[in-house]
N, C-alpha and C positions, 0 to 999 in steps of 0.2 A: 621228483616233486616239481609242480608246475611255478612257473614265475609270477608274483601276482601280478593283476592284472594293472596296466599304468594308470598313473593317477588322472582324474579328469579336469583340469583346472575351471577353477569358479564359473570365472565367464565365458570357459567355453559351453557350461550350458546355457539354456535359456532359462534369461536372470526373471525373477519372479515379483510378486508383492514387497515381500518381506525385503529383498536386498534394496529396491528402490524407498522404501519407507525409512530403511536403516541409513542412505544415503541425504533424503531428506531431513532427518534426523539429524545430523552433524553436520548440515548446513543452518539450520536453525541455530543449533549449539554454538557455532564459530562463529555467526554473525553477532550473536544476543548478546555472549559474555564479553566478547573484544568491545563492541562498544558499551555495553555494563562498565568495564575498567575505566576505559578512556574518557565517557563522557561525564559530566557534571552536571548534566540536563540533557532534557530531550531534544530532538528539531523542533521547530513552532506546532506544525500541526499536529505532533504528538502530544505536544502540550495540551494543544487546543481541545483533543480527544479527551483528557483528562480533566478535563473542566467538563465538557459536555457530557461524561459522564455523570455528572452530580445524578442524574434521573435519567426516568424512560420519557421521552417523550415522542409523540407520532410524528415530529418536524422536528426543524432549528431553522434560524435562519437565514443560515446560507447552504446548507444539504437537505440532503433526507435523513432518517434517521438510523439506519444498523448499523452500521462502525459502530456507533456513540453507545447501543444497545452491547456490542459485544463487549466494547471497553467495559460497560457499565458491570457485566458479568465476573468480568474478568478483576476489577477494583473488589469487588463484595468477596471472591476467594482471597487473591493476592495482596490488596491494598492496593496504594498507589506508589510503587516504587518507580524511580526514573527509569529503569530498565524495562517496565512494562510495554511502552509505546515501541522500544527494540525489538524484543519477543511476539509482539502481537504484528508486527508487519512482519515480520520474518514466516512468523505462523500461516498467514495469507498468501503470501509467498510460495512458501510449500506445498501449503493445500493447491493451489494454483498448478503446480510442476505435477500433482497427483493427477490432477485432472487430463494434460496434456499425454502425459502417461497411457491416461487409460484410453484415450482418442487414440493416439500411437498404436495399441492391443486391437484397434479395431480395424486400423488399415494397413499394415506392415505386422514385420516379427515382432518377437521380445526385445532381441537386441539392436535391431534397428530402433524403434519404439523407445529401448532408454538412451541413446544415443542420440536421439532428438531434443529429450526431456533434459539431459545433460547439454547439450547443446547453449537450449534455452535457457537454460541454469545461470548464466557466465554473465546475459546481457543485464544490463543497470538495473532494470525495471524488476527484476527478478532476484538480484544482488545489492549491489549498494545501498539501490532506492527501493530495496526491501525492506530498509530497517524503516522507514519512514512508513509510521504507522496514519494514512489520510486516506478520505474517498478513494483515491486513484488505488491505490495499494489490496485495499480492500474488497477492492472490485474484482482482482486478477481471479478467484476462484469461484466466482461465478459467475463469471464469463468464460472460461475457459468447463467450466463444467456446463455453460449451456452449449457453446458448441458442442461439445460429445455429445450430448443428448437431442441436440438436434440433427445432427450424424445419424445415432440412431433412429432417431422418428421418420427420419426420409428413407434409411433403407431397408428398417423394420415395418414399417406401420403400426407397432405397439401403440395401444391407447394409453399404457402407463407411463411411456416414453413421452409422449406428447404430454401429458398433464405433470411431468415431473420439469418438463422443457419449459411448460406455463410457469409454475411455482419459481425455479430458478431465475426466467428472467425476472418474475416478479419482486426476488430480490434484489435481482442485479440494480434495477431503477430505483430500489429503495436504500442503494447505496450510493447511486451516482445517477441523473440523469443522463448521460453520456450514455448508457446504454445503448440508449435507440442504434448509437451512430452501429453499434454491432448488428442491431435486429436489423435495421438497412444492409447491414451484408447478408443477413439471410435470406433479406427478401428478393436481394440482387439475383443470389443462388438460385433460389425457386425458379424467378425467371428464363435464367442460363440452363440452367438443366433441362426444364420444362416440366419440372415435377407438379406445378402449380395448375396444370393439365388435370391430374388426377382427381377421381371424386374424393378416395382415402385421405389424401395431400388437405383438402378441403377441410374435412371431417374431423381429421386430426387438430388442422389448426383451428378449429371451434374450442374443442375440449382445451390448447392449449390457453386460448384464448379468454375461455372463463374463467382458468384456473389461474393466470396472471390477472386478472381483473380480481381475483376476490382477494390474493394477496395485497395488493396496490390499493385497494377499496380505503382502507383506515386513514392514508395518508392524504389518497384525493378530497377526504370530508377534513382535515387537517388544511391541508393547502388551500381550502376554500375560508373556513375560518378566519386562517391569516392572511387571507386578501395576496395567494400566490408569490410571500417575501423571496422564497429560494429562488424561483422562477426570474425575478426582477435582479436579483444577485448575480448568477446566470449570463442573462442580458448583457448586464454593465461589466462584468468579466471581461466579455467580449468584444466592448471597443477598443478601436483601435483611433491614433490619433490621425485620423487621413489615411489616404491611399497611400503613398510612401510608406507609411511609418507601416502601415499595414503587410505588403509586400517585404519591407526588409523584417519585421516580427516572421514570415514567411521563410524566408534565407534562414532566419538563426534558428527555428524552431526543426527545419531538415536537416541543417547542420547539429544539432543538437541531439538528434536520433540518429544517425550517425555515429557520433561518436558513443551510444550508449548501446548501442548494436555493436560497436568495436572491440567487444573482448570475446565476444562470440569467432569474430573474423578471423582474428587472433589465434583461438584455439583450430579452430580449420588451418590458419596455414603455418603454425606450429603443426597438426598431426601430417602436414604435406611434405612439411622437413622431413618429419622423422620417417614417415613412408618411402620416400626417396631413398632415406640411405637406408634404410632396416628392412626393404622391400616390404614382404608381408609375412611372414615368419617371426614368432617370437619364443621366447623360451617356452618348455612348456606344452606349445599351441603347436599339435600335428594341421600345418596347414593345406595339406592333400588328401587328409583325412575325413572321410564322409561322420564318422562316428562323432565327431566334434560339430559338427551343424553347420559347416562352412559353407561359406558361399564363392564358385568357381566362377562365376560370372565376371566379365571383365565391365561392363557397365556399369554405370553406379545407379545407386542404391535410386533415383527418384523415376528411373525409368523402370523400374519393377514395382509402380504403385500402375492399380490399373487404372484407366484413364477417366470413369467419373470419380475416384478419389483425388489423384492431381485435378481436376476440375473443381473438386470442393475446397482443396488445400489451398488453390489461385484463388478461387472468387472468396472466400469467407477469410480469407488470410491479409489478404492486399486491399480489398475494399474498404475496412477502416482507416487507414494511412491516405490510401492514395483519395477517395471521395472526401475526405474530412481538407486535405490539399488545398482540391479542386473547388469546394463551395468556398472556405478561407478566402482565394486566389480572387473568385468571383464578387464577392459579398464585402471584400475588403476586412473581414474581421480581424483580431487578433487570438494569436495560439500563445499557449503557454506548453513549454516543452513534457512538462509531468500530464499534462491533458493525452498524451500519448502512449499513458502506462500497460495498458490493455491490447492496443493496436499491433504488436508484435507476438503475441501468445505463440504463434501457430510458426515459426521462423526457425524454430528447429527442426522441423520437417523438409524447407527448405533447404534448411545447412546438406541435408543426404544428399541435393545435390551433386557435391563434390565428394564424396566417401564412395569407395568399391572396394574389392578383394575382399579376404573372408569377415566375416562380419565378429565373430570372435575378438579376432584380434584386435580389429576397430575398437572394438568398446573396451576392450583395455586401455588401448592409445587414448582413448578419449575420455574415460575416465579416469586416466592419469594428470592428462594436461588441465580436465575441467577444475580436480581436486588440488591440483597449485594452483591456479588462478583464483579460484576462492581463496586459497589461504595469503596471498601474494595480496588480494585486491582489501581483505579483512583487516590482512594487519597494516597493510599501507595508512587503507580508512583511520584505523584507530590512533595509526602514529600523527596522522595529520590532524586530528581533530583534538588529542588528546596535548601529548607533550608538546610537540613541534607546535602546537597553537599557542600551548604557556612558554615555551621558552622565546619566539619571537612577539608575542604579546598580543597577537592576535585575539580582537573581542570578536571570539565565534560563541554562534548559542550553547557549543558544546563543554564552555568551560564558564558560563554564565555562573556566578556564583550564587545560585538559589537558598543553598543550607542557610550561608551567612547574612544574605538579605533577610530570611524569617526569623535564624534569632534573632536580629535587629529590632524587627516588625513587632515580634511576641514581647522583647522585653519592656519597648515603650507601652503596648498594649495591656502588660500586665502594670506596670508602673501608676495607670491613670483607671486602670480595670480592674483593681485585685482581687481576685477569686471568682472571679466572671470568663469563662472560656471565650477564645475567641473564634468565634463562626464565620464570621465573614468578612470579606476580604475586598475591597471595594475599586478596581483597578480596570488593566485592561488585560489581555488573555495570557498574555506572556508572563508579565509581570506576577501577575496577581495569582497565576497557575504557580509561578514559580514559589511563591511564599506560602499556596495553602497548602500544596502536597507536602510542602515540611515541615509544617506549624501541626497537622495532625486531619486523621481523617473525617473528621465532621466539617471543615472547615472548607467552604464554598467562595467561590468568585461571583461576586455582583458584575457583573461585566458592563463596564463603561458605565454604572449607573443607569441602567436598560433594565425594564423590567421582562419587554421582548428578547432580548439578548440571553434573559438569566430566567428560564421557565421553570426553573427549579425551587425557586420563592416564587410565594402567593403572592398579585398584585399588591404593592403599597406596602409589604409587609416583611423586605430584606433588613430595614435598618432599625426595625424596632427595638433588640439585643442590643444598639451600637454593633460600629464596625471600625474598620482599621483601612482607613484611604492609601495610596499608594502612587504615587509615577513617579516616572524619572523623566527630567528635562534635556534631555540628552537623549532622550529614544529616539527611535526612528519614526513613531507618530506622538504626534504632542499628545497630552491627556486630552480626553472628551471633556466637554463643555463643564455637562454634570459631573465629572469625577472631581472637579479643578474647583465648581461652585461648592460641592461639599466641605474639599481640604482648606477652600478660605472662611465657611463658617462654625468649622471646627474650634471647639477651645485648646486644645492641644494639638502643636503642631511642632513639626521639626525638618530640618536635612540631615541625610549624615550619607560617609561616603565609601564605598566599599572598591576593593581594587577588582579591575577583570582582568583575567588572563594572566597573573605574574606581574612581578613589579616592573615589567615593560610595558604593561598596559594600561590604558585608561581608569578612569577613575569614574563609578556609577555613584548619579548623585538621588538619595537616595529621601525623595517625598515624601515624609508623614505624616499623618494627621490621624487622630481618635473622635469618634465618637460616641457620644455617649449614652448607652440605652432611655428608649422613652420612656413614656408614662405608661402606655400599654404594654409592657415588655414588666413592670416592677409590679403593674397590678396581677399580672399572668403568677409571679411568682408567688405576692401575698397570698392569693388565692389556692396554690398550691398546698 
């Protein structure tokens, strides 16, 4: 009787859809639910998302609109639980490592290809400041999906390729204008290569050209409307206070990709350790065996891409980082280190760099180390954000006490309201995100008393119902002019004072005021 035949271990085949989707899969899962426990609120700009959800609108203003569009999707299934903004950047996240994936499938193996995708997994942008649901975060998948498709448009010629590259970037800018700083590496590439030679190359970029224009078309009649507010927002981002102040924002914003690229480095020379002493043999893995897909090559893995793929991997890889630098450097502006969330996509192709010997066994190694590092960097996150923040008293957003601010809110609201729902919320984004998502889901932010701010009320027509004013004098921005003229011609007003963070921490004081439905608002109802 013959012996069966030996077993083939997982990764020594070539890993497919399915494993990488399963992997993605329970990096969403680990990030979502660890911070789900830990936090008691969201970051700010998850918050912020959760306000701007109220509606669809073709602007805001200080973005564009899709985040606020998927949040808005995503509220109408799930509500607005705090955990939402978690899940939803983690989800982009994902989608982001799928696309890189699929670029990988087009220029390397399978197991090279997920061993890049894992790679990139580790770094911050991809991890920590995954769970931060904002522009930047949002953008990671489609950016990372127009690169592939621009990959293929240059070495396909496909007309579907190019109009699918138009549409995509045309969302890309419709979540960040930061895009361009990408489409400038593409244009860079064109150049470098000489693909921009071609009549197809030409041809192509027409069709892409229309088809990102027609997407983009809604918001450019939007942006015109509003007298270009995003664009001005933007702008004033970007100063810097002088030349000085501008160069060392320079230093800390390198130094701060750095260290967000640092768990990446990390797992490189963790798998250098364990290559050293484990050689390249593991249980399991016949590492001399052709049946197993190995690779006998003593060179590493980035000298076996052929040399116009390293050529697109340098120029469209590096040109966001290093040109956004250079104009910085030039221009004097100021960087903010999240403004870089995009700028690294392609850095696990990179990492192959340093990887040789059979490729099998690499992606075990590598996705061993990649899968403690997640879970090492998750539950760190949640211990710091969570307990470790209430037991030293630490007022971090993540133990903001939102629940016990809105009962606060609701029961002066009902006290002076009774049997009048409370709608609105009259504050500023933090605050006032914080007490509508737990007073109930119809209940909206007037933001700062802005009727541009809050396009979710018809002009003149937020405080008809009454509403329930809101700051605290203790933030870190005083109240707007108009939220503070409301709460002093309010007839009902009060403080009161909730703890943050555990009885070692501060004490949030806590502004209220009622008002109280108009005359439009009583006639609306007789009439009913």
């Amino acid at each position: 009787m013959l012996p069966p035949p030996p077993k083939i271990p997982l990764l020594a085949r070539p890993p497919g859809n399915a494993l990488v989707l399963l992997c993605l899969l329970l990096m969403v899962t680990l990030w979502t639910v660890l911070c789900a426990i830990s936090h008691a609120a969201p970051d700010l700009d998850g918050m912020e998302e959760l306000v701007w959800a109220a509606s669809l609108e073709l602007g805001y203003t200080k973005h564009p609109p899709l985040p606020s569009w998927f949040m808005h999707f995503a509220t109408e299934v799930l509500g607005r639980p705090i955990w939402l903004p978690f899940f939803m950047g983690q989800l982009f996240s994902a989608l982001g490592l799928w696309f890189v994936w699929r670029l990988g499938r087009e220029i390397t193996t399978p197991h090279r290809a997920f061993i890049a995708t894992l790679l990139v997994s580790v770094t911050a942008y991809f991890a920590l400041r995954g769970t931060i649901y904002n522009h930047n975060t949002a953008q990671l998948w489609s950016i990372t999906a127009a690169t592939w498709l621009f990959y293929r448009a240059i070495r396909h010629q496909r007309v579907r390729d190019w109009v699918w590259l138009g549409i995509v970037s045309g969302l890309a800018l419709l979540t960040k204008y930061s895009a361009l700083i990408q489409f400038a590496a593409f244009f860079l590439y064109l150049l470098r290569s000489g693909a921009w030679r071609s009549r197809t190359t030409w041809l192509g970029l027409l069709w892409a050209t229309l088809a990102f224009l027609l997407v983009i078309s809604p918001h450019l009649w939007w942006l015109d409307q509003h007298h270009f507010e995003p664009l001005f927002y933007a702008d004033k981002s970007l100063a810097a206070g002088g030349r000085l102040a501008a160069l060392a924002d320079l230093l800390s914003f390198a130094l701060d990709q750095a260290g967000r690229l640092a768990p990446m480095v990390l797992a490189l020379a963790l798998w250098a350790l364990w290559r050293h002493r484990a050689g390249d043999r593991a249980p399991g893995y016949a590492a001399n065996d052709e049946t197993f897909d190995v690779t006998h090559a003593a060179s590493h893995y980035w000298h076996d891409f052929s040399v116009p793929d390293r050529q697109f991997l340098l120029w469209v890889g590096l040109a966001p980082f290093l040109s956004t630098v250079l104009i910085s450097a030039l221009l004097g502006s100021r960087l903010e280190a999240s403004w870089a969330s995009t700028f690294f996509v392609l850095f696990g192709f990179f990492g192959l760099g340093w990887l040789r010997g059979p490729q099998a066994v690499q992606l075990r190694r590598i996705l061993i180390l990649v899968a403690s590092l997640h879970l090492v960097m998750a539950l760190g996150y949640a211990a710091a954000r969570g307990p470790l923040a209430e037991l030293t008293g630490k007022a971090a957003r993540s133990t903001y006490p939102g629940p016990a601010l809105a009962t606060l809110a609701l029961r002066h609201w009902q006290a002076h309201q009774p049997g009048r729902p409370l709608r609105v919320v009259v504050s500023n984004t933090w605050l006032g995100g914080n007490i509508a998502v737990h007073v109930g889901p119809n209940t909206r932010v007037y933001i700062d008393a802005s009727d541009e701010q809050s396009p979710w009320f018809a002009p003149g027509t937020a405080l008809q119902c009454g509403a329930l004013v809101a700051f605290s004098a203790q933030g870190r921005a005083a109240p707007a002019a108009a939220t503070r003229a409301l709460y002093d011609a309010a007839p009902w007003k009060g403080v009161d004072e909730v703890p943050w963070s555990g009885p070692k921490g501060r004490m949030i004081d806590l502004h209220w005021a009622v008002l109280p439905a108009g005359p439009d608002c009583l006639e609306k109802q007789r009439s009913r």
